[in-house]
MARMI-439281 format. One record per atom (N, C-alpha, C, O): x, y negated, z negated; residue number from 1; atom name; residue in three letters. Coordinates in steps of 0.05 Angstrom, whole numbers. Atoms other than C-alpha are relative to their C-alpha. Example, Ala and Ser with C-alpha at 12.3 -4.5 7.8 and 13.67 -1.06 7.14 Angstrom:
<sites>
[site [18,24,0],1,N,ala]
[site [246,90,-156],1,CA,ala]
[site [18,-24,0],1,C,ala]
[site [39,-24,-13],1,O,ala]
[site [-16,24,1],2,N,ser]
[site [273,21,-143],2,CA,ser]
[site [-15,-22,-14],2,C,ser]
[site [-5,-44,-18],2,O,ser]
</sites>
This chain:
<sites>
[site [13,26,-5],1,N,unk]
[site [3495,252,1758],1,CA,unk]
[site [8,-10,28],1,C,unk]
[site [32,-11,32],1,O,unk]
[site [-7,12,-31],2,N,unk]
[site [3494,224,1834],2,CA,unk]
[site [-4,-33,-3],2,C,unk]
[site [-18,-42,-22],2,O,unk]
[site [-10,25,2],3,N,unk]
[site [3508,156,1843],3,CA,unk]
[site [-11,-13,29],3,C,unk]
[site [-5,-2,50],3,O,unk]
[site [13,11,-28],4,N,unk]
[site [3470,112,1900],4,CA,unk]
[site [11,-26,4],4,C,unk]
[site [7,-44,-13],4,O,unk]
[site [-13,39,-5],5,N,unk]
[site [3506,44,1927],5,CA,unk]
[site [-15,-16,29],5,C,unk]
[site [-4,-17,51],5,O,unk]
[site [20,20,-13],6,N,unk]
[site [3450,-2,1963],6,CA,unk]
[site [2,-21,10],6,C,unk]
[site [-9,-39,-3],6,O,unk]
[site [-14,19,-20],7,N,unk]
[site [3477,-49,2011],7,CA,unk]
[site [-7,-6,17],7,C,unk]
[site [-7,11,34],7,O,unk]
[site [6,7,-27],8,N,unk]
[site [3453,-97,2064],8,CA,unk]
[site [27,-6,16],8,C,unk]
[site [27,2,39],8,O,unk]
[site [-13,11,-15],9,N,unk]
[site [3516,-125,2087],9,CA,unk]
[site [31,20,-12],9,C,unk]
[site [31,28,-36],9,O,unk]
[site [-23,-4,13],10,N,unk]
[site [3593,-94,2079],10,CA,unk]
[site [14,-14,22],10,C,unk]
[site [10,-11,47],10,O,unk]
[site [-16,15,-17],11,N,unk]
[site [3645,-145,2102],11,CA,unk]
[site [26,2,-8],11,C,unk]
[site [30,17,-27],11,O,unk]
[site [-27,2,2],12,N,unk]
[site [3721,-157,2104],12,CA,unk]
[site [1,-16,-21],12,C,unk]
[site [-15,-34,-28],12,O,unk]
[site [-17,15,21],13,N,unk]
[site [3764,-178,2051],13,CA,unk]
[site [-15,-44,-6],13,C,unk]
[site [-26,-60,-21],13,O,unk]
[site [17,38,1],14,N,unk]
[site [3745,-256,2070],14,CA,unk]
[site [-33,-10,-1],14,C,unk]
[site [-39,-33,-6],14,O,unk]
[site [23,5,-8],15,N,unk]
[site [3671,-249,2082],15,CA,unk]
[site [-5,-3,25],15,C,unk]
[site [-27,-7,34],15,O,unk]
[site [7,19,-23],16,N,unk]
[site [3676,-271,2143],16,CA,unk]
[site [-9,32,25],16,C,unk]
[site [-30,26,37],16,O,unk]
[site [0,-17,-17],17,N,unk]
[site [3673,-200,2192],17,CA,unk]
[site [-6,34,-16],17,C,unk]
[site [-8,42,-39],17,O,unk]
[site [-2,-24,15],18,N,unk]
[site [3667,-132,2189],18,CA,unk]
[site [15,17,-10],18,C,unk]
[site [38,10,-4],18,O,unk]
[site [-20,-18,13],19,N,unk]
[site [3703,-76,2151],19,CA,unk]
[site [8,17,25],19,C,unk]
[site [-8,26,41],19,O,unk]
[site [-13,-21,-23],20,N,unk]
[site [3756,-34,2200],20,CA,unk]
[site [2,17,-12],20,C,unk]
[site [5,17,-37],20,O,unk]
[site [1,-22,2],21,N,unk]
[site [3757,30,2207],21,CA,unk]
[site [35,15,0],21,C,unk]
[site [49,23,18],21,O,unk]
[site [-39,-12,-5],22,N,unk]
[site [3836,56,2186],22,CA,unk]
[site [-3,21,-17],22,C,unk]
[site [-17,21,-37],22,O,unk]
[site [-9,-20,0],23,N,unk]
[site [3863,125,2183],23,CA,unk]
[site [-36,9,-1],23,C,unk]
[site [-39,25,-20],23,O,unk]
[site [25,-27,-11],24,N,unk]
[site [3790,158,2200],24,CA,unk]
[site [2,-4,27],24,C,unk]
[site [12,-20,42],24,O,unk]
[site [-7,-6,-35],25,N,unk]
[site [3774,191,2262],25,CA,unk]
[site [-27,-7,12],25,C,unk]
[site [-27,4,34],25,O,unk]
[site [26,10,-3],26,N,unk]
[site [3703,163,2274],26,CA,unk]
[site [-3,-11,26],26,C,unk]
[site [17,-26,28],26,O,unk]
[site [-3,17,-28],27,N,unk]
[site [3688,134,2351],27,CA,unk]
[site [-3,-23,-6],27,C,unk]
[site [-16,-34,-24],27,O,unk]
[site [-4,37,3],28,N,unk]
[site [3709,64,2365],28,CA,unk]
[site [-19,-6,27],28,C,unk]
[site [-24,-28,36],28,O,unk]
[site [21,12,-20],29,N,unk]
[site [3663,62,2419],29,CA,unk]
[site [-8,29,16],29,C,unk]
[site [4,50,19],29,O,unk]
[site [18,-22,-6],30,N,unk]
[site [3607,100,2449],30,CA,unk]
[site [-17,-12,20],30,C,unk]
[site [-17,-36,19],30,O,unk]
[site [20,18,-14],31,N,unk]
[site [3554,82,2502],31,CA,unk]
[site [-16,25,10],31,C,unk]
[site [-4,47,11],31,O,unk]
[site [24,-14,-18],32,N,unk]
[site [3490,118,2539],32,CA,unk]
[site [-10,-24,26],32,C,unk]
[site [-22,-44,20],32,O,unk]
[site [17,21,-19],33,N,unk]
[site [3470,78,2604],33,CA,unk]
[site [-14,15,23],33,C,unk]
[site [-23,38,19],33,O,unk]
[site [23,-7,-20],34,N,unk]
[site [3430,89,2666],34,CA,unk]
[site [22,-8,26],34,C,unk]
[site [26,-31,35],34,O,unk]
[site [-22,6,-26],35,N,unk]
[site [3482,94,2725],35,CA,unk]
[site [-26,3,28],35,C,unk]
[site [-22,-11,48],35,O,unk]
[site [10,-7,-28],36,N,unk]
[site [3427,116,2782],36,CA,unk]
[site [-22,-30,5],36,C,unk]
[site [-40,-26,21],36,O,unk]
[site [18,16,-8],37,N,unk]
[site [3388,50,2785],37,CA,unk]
[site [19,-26,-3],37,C,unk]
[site [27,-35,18],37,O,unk]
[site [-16,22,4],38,N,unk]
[site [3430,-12,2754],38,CA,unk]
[site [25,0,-16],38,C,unk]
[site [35,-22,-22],38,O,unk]
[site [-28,-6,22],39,N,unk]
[site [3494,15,2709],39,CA,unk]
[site [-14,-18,-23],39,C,unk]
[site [0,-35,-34],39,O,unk]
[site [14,14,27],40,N,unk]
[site [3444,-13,2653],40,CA,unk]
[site [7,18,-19],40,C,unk]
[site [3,42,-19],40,O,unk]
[site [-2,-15,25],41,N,unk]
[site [3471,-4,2586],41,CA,unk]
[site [-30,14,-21],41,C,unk]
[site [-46,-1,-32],41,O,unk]
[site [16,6,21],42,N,unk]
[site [3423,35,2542],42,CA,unk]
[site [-6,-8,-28],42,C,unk]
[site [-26,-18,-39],42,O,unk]
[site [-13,0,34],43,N,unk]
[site [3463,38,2469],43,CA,unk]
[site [24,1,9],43,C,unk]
[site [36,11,28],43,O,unk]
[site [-38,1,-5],44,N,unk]
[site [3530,25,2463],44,CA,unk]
[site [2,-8,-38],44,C,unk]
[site [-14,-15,-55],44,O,unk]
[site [-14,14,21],45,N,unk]
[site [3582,11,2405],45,CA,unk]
[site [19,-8,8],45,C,unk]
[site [23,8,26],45,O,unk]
[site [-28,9,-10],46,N,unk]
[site [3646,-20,2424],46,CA,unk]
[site [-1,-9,29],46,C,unk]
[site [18,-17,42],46,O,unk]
[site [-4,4,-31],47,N,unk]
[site [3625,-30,2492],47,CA,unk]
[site [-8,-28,18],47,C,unk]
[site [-31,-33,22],47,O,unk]
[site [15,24,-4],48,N,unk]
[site [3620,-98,2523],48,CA,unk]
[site [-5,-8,28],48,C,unk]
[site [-11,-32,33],48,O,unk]
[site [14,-10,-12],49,N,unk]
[site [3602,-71,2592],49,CA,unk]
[site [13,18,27],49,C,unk]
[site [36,28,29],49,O,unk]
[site [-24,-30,-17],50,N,unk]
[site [3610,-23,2657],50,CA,unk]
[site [-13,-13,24],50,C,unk]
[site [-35,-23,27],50,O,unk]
[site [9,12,-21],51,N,unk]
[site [3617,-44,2724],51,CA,unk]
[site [-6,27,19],51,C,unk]
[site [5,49,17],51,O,unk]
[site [2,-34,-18],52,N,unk]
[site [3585,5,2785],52,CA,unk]
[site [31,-18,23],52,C,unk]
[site [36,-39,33],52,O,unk]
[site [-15,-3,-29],53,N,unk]
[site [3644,17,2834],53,CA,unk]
[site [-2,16,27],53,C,unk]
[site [14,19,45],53,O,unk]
[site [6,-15,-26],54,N,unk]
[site [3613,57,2883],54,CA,unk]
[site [-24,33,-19],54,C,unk]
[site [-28,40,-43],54,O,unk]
[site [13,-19,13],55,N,unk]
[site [3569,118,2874],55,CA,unk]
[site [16,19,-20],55,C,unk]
[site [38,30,-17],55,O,unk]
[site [-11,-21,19],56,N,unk]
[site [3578,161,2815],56,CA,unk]
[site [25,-11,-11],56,C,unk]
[site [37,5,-25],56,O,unk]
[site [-28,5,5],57,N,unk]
[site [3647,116,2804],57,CA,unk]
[site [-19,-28,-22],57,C,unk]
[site [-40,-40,-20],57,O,unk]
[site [6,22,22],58,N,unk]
[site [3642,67,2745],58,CA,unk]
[site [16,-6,-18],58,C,unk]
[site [26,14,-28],58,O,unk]
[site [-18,-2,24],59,N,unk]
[site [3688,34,2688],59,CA,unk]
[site [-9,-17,-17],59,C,unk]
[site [-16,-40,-10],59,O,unk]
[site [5,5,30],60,N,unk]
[site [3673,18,2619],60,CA,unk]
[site [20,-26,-17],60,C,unk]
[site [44,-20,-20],60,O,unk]
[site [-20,17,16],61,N,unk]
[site [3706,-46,2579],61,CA,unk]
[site [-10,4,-15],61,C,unk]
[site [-35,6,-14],61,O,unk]
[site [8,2,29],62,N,unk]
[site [3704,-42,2508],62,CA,unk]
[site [6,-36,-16],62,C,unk]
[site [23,-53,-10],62,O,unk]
[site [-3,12,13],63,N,unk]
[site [3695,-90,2462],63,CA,unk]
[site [27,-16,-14],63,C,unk]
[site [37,-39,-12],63,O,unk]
[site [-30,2,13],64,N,unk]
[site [3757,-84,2420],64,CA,unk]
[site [23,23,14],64,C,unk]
[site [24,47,11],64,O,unk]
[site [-19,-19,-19],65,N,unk]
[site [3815,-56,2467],65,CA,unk]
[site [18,20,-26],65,C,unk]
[site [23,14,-49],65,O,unk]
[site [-14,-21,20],66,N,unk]
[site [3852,9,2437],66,CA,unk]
[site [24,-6,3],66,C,unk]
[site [29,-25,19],66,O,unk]
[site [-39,12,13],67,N,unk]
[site [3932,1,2416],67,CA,unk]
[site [6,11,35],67,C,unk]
[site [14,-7,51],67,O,unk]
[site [-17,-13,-31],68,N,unk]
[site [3952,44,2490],68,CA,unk]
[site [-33,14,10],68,C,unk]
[site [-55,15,-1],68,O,unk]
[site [11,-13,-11],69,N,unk]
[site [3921,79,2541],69,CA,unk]
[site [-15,28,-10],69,C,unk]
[site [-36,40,-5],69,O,unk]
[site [9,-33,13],70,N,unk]
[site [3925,145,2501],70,CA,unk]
[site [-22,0,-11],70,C,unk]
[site [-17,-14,-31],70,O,unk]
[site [14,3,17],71,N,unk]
[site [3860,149,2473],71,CA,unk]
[site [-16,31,14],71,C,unk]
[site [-10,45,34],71,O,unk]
[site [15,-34,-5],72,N,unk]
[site [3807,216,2472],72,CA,unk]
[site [-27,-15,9],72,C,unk]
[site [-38,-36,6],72,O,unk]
[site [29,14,-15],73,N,unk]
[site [3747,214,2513],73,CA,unk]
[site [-10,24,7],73,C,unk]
[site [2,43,15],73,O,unk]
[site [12,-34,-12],74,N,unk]
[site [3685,267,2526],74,CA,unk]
[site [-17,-20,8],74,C,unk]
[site [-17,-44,5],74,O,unk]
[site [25,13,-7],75,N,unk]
[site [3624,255,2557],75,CA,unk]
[site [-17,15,23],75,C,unk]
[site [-7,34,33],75,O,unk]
[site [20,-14,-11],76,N,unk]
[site [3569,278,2596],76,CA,unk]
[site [-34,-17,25],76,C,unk]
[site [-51,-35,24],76,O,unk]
[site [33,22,-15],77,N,unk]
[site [3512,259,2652],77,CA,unk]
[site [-16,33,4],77,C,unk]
[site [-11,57,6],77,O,unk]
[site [38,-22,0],78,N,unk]
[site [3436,295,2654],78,CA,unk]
[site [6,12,20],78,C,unk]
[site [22,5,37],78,O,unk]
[site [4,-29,-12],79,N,unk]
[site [3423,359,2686],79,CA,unk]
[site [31,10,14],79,C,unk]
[site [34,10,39],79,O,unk]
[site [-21,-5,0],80,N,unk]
[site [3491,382,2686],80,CA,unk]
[site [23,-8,16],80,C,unk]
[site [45,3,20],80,O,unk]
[site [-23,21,-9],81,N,unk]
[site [3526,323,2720],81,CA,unk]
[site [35,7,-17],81,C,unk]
[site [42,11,-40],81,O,unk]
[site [-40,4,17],82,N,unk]
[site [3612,324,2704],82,CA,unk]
[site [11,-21,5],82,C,unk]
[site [7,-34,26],82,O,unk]
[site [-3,26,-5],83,N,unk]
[site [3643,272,2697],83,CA,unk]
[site [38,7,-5],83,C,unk]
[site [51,19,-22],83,O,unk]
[site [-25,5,3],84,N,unk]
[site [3715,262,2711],84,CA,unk]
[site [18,-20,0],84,C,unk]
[site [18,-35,19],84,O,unk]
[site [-9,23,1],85,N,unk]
[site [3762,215,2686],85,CA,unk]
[site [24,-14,25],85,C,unk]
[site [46,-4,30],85,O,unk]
[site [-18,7,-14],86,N,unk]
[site [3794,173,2735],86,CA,unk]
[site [21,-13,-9],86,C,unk]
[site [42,-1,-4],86,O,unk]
[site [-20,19,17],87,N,unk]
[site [3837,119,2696],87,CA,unk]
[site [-10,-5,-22],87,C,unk]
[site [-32,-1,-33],87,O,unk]
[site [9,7,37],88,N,unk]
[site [3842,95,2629],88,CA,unk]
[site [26,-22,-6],88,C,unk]
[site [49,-13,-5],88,O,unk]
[site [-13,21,15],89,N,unk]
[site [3877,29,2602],89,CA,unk]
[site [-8,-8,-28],89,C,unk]
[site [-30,1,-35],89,O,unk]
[site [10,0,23],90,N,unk]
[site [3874,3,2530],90,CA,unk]
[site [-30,-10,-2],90,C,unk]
[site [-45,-4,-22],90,O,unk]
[site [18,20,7],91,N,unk]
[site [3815,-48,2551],91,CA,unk]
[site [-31,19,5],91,C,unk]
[site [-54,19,-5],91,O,unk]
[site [26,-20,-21],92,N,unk]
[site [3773,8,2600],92,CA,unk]
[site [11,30,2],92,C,unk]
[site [31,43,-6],92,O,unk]
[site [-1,-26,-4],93,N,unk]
[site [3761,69,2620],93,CA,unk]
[site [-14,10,34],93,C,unk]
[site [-38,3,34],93,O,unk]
[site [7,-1,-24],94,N,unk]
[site [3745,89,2695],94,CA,unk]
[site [-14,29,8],94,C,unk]
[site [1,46,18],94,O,unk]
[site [1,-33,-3],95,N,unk]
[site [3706,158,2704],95,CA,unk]
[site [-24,-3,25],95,C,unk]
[site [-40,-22,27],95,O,unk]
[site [14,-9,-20],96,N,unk]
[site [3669,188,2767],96,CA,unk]
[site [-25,26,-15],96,C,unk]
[site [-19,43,-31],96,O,unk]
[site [16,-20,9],97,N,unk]
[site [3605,232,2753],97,CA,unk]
[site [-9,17,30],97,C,unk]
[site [-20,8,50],97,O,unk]
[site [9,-8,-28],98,N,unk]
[site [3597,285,2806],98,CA,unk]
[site [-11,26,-9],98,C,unk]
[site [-8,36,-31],98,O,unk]
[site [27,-34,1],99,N,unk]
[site [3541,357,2821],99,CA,unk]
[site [36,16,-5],99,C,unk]
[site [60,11,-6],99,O,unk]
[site [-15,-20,1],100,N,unk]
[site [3568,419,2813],100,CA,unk]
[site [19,15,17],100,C,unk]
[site [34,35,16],100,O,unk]
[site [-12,-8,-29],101,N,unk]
[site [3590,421,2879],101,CA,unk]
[site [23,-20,4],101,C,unk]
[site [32,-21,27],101,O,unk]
[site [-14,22,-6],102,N,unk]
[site [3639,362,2871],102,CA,unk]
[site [-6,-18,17],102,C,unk]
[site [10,-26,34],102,O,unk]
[site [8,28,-25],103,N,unk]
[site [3603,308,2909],103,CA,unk]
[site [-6,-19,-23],103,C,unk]
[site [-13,-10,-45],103,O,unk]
[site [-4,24,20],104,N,unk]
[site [3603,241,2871],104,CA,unk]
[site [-26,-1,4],104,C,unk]
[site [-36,4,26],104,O,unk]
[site [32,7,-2],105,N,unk]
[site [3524,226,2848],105,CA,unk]
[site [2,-17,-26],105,C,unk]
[site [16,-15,-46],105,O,unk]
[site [14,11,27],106,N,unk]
[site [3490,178,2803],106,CA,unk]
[site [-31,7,-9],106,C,unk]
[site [-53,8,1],106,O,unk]
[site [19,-12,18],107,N,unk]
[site [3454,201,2744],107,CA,unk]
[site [-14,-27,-16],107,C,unk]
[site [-7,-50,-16],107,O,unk]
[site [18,17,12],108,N,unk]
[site [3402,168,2704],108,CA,unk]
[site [6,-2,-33],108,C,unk]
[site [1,-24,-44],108,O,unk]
[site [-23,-6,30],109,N,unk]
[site [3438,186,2630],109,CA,unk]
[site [26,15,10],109,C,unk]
[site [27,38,17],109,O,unk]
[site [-26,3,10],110,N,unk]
[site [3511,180,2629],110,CA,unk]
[site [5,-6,-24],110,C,unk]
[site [-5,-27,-32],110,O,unk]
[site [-12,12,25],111,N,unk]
[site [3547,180,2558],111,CA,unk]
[site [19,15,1],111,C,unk]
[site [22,39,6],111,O,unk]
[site [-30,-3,11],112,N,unk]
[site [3616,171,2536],112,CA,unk]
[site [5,-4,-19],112,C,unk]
[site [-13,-17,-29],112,O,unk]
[site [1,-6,30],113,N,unk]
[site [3646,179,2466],113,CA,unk]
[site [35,-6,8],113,C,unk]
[site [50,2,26],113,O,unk]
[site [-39,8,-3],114,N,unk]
[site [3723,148,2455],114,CA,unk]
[site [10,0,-24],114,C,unk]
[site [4,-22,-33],114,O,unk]
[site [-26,-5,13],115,N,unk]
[site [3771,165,2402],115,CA,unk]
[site [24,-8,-1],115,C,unk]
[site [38,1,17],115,O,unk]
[site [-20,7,-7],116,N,unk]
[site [3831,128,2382],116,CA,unk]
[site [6,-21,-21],116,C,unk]
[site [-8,-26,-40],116,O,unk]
[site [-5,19,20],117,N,unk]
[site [3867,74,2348],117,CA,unk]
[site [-4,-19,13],117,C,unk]
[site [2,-19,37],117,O,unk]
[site [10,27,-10],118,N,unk]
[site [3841,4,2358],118,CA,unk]
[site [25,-20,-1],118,C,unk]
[site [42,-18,-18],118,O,unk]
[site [-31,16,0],119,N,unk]
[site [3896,-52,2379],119,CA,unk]
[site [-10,-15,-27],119,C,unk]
[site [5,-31,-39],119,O,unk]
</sites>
């Protein structure tokens, strides 16, 4: 027998917010934006936004800052852009996207994916 549970809303203990995410490994924040025209977010989760610092250089604030710096991070820009991380604090995250040749460029899809425990 399978069992189906039909839910518009799941909230915290009080009603008042949402349910946190403890001991899973699920991303606490995620985003897709558009770095080669305006660092316009397209989708995000956790992310409450990214400033441009120069070409191909950009950093990410989240929403809800992670406990430390340590946190896991991948990510990727269109037609085989790399992206390397420059800094990382609990609140941001600072990464450069450059060609294959190492020259800093901005791409038109950038996404990052973060891992970690939330403060």
């Amino acid at each position: 027998m399978t069992s189906v549970l039909n839910v518009d809303t799941i909230a915290d203990k009080d009603g008042t917010g949402p349910v946190a995410l403890t001991k899973q490994s699920a991303a606490k924040a995620w985003t897709k934006y558009d770095q080669a025209t305006t660092t316009a977010i397209d989708v995000s989760f956790g992310v409450s936004g990214i400033t441009d610092e120069g070409t191909g250089d950009a950093t990410t604030a989240f929403t809800n800052s992670f406990s430390s710096a340590d946190f896991a991070h991948s990510g990727f820009a269109k037609e085989n852009g790399l992206i390397n991380w420059k800094s990382s604090a609990a609140g941001n995250i600072r990464c450069v996207t450059i060609t294959t040749s190492a020259s800093n460029a901005d791409y038109d899809e950038v996404a990052i994916i973060l891992f970690g425990d939330l403060a």
